[in-house]
C-alpha positions, 0 to 999 in steps of 0.5 A: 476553441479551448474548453474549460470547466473552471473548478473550485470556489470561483463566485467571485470571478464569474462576473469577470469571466462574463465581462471577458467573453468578447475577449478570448476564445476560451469557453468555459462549459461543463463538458471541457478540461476540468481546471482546479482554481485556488487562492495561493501566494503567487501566480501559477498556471499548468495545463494539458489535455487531461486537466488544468490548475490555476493559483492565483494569490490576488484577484487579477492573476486569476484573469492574467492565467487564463491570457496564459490558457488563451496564449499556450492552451493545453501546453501551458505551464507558468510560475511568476509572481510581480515584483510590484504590490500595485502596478497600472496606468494612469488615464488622463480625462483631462486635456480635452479629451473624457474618455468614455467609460465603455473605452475605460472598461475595455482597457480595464479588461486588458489590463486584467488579462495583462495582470496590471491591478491599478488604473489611476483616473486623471481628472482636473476638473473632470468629474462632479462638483457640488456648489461649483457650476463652474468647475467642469463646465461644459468640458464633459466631466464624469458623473458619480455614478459613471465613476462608482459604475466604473470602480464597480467594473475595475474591482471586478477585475480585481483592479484598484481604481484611484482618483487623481486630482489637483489641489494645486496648479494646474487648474486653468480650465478651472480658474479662468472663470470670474467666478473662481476669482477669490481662489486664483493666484495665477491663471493656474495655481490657486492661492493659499492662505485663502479660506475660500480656497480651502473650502473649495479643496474640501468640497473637491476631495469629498466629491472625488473621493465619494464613488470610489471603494479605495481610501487612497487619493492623489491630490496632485500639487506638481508643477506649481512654477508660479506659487505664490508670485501672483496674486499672493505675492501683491498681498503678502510679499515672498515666501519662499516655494518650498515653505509655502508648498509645505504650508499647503500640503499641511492644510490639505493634509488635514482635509484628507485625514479629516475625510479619512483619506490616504494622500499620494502627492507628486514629489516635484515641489519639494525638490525644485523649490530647492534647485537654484535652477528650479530644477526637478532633477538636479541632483546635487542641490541640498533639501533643507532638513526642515523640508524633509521632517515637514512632509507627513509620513501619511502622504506618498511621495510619486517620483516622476520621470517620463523621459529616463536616458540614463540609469544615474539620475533614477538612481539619485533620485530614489536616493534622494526620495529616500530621505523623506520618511514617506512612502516613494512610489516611481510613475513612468510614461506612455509618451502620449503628449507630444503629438498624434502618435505614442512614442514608443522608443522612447516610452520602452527605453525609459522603462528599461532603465527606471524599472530596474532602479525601482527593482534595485531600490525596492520600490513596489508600486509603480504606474505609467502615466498617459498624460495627453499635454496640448489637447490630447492628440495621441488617442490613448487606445494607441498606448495599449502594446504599453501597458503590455510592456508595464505589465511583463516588466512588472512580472520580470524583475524590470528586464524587457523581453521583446519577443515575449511581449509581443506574444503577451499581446497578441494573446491579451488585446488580439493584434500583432504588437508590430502594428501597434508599434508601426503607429509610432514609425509615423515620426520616426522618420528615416534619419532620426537619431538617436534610433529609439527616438527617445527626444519624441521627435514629433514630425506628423504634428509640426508638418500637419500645422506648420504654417504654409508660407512662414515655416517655423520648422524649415531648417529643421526639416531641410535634411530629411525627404518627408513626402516619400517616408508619409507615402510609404507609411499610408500604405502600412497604416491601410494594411494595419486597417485592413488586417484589423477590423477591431480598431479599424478606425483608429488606423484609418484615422492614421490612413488618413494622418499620414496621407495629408502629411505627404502632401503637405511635405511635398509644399514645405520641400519645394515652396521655399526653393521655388520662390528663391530660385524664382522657379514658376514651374513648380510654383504652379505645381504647388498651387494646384497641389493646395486643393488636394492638400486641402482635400485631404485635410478634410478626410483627415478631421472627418476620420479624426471626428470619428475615432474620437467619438468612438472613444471619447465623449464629443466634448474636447473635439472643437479644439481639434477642429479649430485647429485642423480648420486653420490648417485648411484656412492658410492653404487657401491663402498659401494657394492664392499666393503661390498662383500668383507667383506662378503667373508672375503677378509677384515677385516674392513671397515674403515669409518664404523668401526669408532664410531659414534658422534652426527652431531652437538653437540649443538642439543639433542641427538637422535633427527633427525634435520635439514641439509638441505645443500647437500654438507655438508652431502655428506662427511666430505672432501672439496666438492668444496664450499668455499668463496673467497674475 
């Protein structure tokens, strides 16, 4: 253990440095090595046995230098300053899942050590609301005075905590309710031209706004496909998006100008709209001049791209941003939406090559978004080694260097990277190309829910053995466990993950072929392997359970269940119908006696690809999701 005196005016960081005591292994005593601390322009660390000197030019390289101290000790000597005024994450509390502030703090304590300064709070309709019992209910939504207590413990770190709303789209959790009816365009984008709308907008800005320190807000507005074809269009006849996207954010505008506010936006409305093919990333179709000079130049533009495969695209499009006199800051991706694991292949493949056009372009605030689509099956504590990522490329002129990141790591959360990155090996299954996985492969998910006797996926999986890769990874996910007893139960979790895939590969590899090729033999090894598939299942939820309230409030959590309980449900079925094939009671079994076509035919064949929709694999039928006007 490293003794230090910390020297000079450090009031302000000594709450931070009592937060972080569960952190390092550094003690801060009178007897150590005298450390002189002051303010400078950038951040700078050098240490001996004799003494030691830290620059800092804002609050959160203060706590990024004594990770350097954790990392290198009396041999630390470090000179960098970021290339980005603002650079974190964004934490979606939105799809099911509210993550606890305790967890919040925790990964702000990393960010701090990593010298990430912004976290980006996602709530849709996750926080309180005066006058609208409906909005958040029973859905876990934070109070005000867990998110002023939250910014208290972020600026302490000397990071910017900003809410991140919807003024828009996205709202279904919202709008399903009769009682948010006089504001419903479609099932999930509000209806403009409607006072009662922006009313309520008013009301959800000042109550978003109000527990925290900064004057910035995100008020969404993306992806609003449907605008104004619902419940505006019977009323008023069509308007095009464009126009009507630009008459919104001028109403809205002034409701944040009104509460003293600075509005950020996401930027896929304003080019979209103008895409014959409603397309976000063409890039060739004119933007009108008028939609251009209509954007108010208070309002930052977030240019979004999750999923960069090519440097071309983020090069137009930053150009095209640039057309607007606007303020353009780029938000990238964690690849926590597809499934259970963080595709991380994809997520550092990506930043490579956006945050270097973002360095070339001169963009200086950029965030990795952690979006949690379909549920929020990929826990978020999974993502942490891509914060570290986000953080050394921000610190490095965009450049990745892997060796030297999974060092940072290791001194800022206190695991090896390589366990963190082994998550994401659960779907990238031998034979999966290309090799970093950029297209998300998300196997675990579909093998975990494909239905047992109509499998959707069964062409798409016919080329890969499964079972032997699931059993394998059991045994790395139980040593992870083991050798981690701070996130034992985020591994054991995976344990238990990738111990019922195997089995379940093994029915979806043979139960086909045996009813086929009328082979009775196996059929009565798969109908006694259905119990322990269940089993299995079972020791799946009840670790899942435990992950999840670890981390997250209980709310959201009956949607898992639900959907790991039909899982359970048709292996029952699936069991009692295989039995009776075995025995010869039945001849077939309809849905898998049928010949199998790729699930979507547009991708390769062969290949495992993303499917990251829980409804659209459980079954060909209606699962009861649709949109209504």
């Amino acid at each position: 253990m490293l003794k230090i005196k910390l020297l000079g005016d450090i009031d302000i960081f000594k709450p931070g440095i009592k937060a972080m005591e569960e952190d390092l292994s550094l003690c801060f005593c009178d007897d150590g090595i005298p450390v002189t601390v002051e303010k400078g322009d950038k951040l700078s660390v050098r240490m001996s046995e004799e003494e030691g000197h830290i620059i800092y030019g804002e609050k959160v390289h203060f706590f990024r230098a004594l990770s350097y101290i954790e990392q290198y000790g009396t041999l630390c000597f470090v000179e960098e300053k970021s290339c980005f005024k603002k650079s974190g994450i964004m934490f979606d509390s939105s799809r099911n899942a509210v993550i606890k502030p305790e967890t919040l703090k925790f990964m702000f304590r990393k960010m701090a050590l990593m010298g990430l300064n912004m976290g980006m709070m996602y709530t849709e309709d996750t926080y309180e609301v005066e006058n609208y019992p409906y909005f958040g209910y029973l859905r876990g939504a934070y109070s005000k005075a867990e998110i002023k207590d939250l910014d208290d413990y972020a600026d302490m770190l000397g990071i910017e905590l900003v809410p991140c709303i919807q003024t828009l789209a996205h709202l279904e959790c919202v709008l399903r309710w009769e009682a948010m009816a006089p504001i419903r365009d479609t099932t999930r984008v509000m209806e403009i031209d409607n006072e009662e709308t922006y009313k309520f907008i008013a009301q959800i800005i000042k109550d978003a706004s109000e527990p925290y320190r900064t004057k910035r807000i995100h008020i969404g507005m993306d992806e609003a496909e449907l605008l104004g074809l619902g419940k505006y269009l019977k009323d008023n006849g069509y308007v095009p998006a464009h126009d009507l996207m630009l008459k919104h954010l001028s109403r809205v505008n002034e409701i944040v100008k009104a509460q003293g506010l600075e509005p950020m936006i996401w930027s896929d409305m304003f080019f979209s709209s103008c895409s014959p093919d409603d397309n976000y990333y063409d890039l060739v179709a004119p933007i009108p001049e008028h939609v251009i000079e209509s954007v108010p130049d208070n309002v930052t533009l977030v240019y979004w791209h999750y999923g960069t495969v090519d440097e071309e695209t983020d090069d137009i499009m930053l150009k095209r941003h640039k057309l607007f006199k606007a303020k353009t800051t780029f938000a990238g991706g964690l690849s926590t939406w597809s499934g259970m694991t963080p595709g991380y292949g994809s997520a550092i493949y990506s930043a490579k090559l956006a945050l270097r056009q973002c360095f070339k372009h001169g963009i200086d605030e950029a965030i990795a978004t952690a979006w949690g689509d379909n549920g929020q099956e990929c826990n978020l504590l999974t993502a942490l080694y891509g914060f570290q990522v986000w953080a050394e490329m921000g610190y490095h002129e965009g450049i990745f260097h892997e060796e030297y990141t999974k060092n940072r790591f290791k001194a800022c959360v206190g695991v090896s990277a390589d366990a963190f990155l082994d998550i994401s090996r659960l779907d990238e299954v031998d034979g999966v190309v290309p090799p970093p996985n950029f297209y998300v492969a998300d196997p675990t998910k579909y093998m975990l829910f494909e239905d047992p006797l109509f499998e959707t996926m069964g062409d798409d999986s016919q080329h890969f053995k499964l079972s032997p890769y699931y059993k394998k990874m059991t045994t790395v996910m139980e040593k992870h466990r083991d050798e981690n007893p701070k996130f034992k139960k985020m591994f054991e979790f995976f344990v238990r993950l990738s111990a019922a895939v195997e089995k379940k590969c093994i029915w979806h590899e043979n139960a086909a072929k045996c009813i086929r090729e009328k082979d009775r033999v196996t059929a009565q090894m798969l109908s006694d392997l259905a119990p322990e598939i269940i089993a299995r299942i079972q020791e799946l939820s009840l670790a899942w359970e435990d992950f999840w309230m670890d981390t997250n409030k209980p709310y959201g959590f009956d949607a898992i269940e639900v959907r790991l309980g039909g899982v359970m449900a048709r292996m029952e079925t699936a069991g009692r119908h295989m039995k009776d094939f075995a025995d010869g009671l039945i001849d077939t079994i309809p849905g898998l006696d049928e010949e199998k076509i790729p699930y979507k035919s547009y991708y390769p064949m062969g290949h495992l690809n993303c499917y990251k929709f829980w409804h659209e694999i459980i079954t060909n039928g209606y699962a009861g999701i649709r949109e209504t006007f």
